[in-house]
C-alpha positions as CSV (number, residue, x, y, z in Angstrom):
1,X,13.6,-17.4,4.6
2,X,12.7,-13.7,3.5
3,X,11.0,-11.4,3.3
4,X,9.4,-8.8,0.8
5,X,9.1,-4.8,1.1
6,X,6.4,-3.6,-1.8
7,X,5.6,0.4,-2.2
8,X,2.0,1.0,-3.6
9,X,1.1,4.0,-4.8
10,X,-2.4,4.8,-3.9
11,X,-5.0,7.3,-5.7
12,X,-8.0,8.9,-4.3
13,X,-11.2,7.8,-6.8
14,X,-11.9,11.8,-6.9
15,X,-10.3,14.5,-6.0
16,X,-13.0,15.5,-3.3
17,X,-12.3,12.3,-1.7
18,X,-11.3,13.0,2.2
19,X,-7.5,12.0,2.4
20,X,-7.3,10.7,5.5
21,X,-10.1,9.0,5.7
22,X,-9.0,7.8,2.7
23,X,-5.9,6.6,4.1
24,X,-7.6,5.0,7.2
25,X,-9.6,2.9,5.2
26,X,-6.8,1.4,2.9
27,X,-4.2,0.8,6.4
28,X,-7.4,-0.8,8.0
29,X,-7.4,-2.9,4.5
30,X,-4.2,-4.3,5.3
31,X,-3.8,-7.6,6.8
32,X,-2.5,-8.2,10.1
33,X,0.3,-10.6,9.1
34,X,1.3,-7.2,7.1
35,X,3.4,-4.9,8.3
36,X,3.6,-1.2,7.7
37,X,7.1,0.0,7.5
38,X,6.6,4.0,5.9
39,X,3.7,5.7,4.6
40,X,3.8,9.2,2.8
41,X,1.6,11.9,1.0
42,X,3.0,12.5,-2.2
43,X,2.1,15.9,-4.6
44,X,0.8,14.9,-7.8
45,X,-1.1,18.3,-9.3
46,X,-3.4,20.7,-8.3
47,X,-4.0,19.4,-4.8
48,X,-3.8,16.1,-5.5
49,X,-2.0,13.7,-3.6
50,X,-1.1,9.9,-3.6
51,X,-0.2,8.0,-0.7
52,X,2.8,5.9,-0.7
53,X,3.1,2.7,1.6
54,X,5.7,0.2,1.9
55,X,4.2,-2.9,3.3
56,X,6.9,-6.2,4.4
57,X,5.4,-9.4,4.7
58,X,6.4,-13.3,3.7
59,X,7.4,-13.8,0.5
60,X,4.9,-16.4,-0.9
61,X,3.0,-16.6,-4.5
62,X,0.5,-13.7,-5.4
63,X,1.0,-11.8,-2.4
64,X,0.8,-8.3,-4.0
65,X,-2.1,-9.1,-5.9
66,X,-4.1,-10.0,-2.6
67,X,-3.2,-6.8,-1.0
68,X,-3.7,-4.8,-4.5
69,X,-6.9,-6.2,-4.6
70,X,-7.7,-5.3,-1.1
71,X,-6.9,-1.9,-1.3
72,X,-8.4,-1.1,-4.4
73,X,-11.5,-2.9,-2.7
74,X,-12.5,0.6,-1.0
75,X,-14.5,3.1,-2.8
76,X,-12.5,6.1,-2.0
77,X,-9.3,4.2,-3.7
78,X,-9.2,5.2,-7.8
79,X,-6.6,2.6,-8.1
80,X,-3.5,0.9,-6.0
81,X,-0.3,0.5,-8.6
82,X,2.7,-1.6,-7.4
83,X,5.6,0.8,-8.2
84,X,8.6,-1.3,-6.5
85,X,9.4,-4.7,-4.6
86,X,12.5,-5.2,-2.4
87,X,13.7,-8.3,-0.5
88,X,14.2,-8.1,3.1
89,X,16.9,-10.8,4.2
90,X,16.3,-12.5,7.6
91,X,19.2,-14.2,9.3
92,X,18.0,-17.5,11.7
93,X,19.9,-18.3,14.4
């Protein structure tokens, strides 16, 4: 059994768009059998910022396109781009 660990990178649709409520919206996007593991502002140019989530949940079929399509379901999101994907071992015992 595993897990995955997937980093979106998420733009604002403008750059007038409220960060942080920008950032509220997309973590309230995020289903509860998703966990939140980091979350980051990142620089891009002339104010402009991204926010970077990783996100762990079970690995099954089309799972990042679910949550992709989730978050770039909010109007203040430009556009959600899956920049890496990790698996997460789990030992049973």
């Amino acid at each position: 059994m595993s897990k995955l660990i997937l980093r979106f990178k998420v733009m604002p649709s403008d750059s007038d768009v409220d960060f942080k409520a920008m950032e509220k919206e997309v973590i309230s996007r995020i289903p509860k059998d998703v966990k939140l593991n980091y979350k980051r502002e990142e620089p891009i140019a002339f104010g402009l910022k991204a926010l970077i989530l990783d996100l762990e949940c079970e690995e099954k079929d089309g799972v990042s396109d679910e949550i992709e399509n989730l978050i770039t379901g909010s109007e203040m999101v430009g556009r959600a781009e899956l920049i890496g994907v990790s698996r997460k071992s789990i030992t049973v015992k």
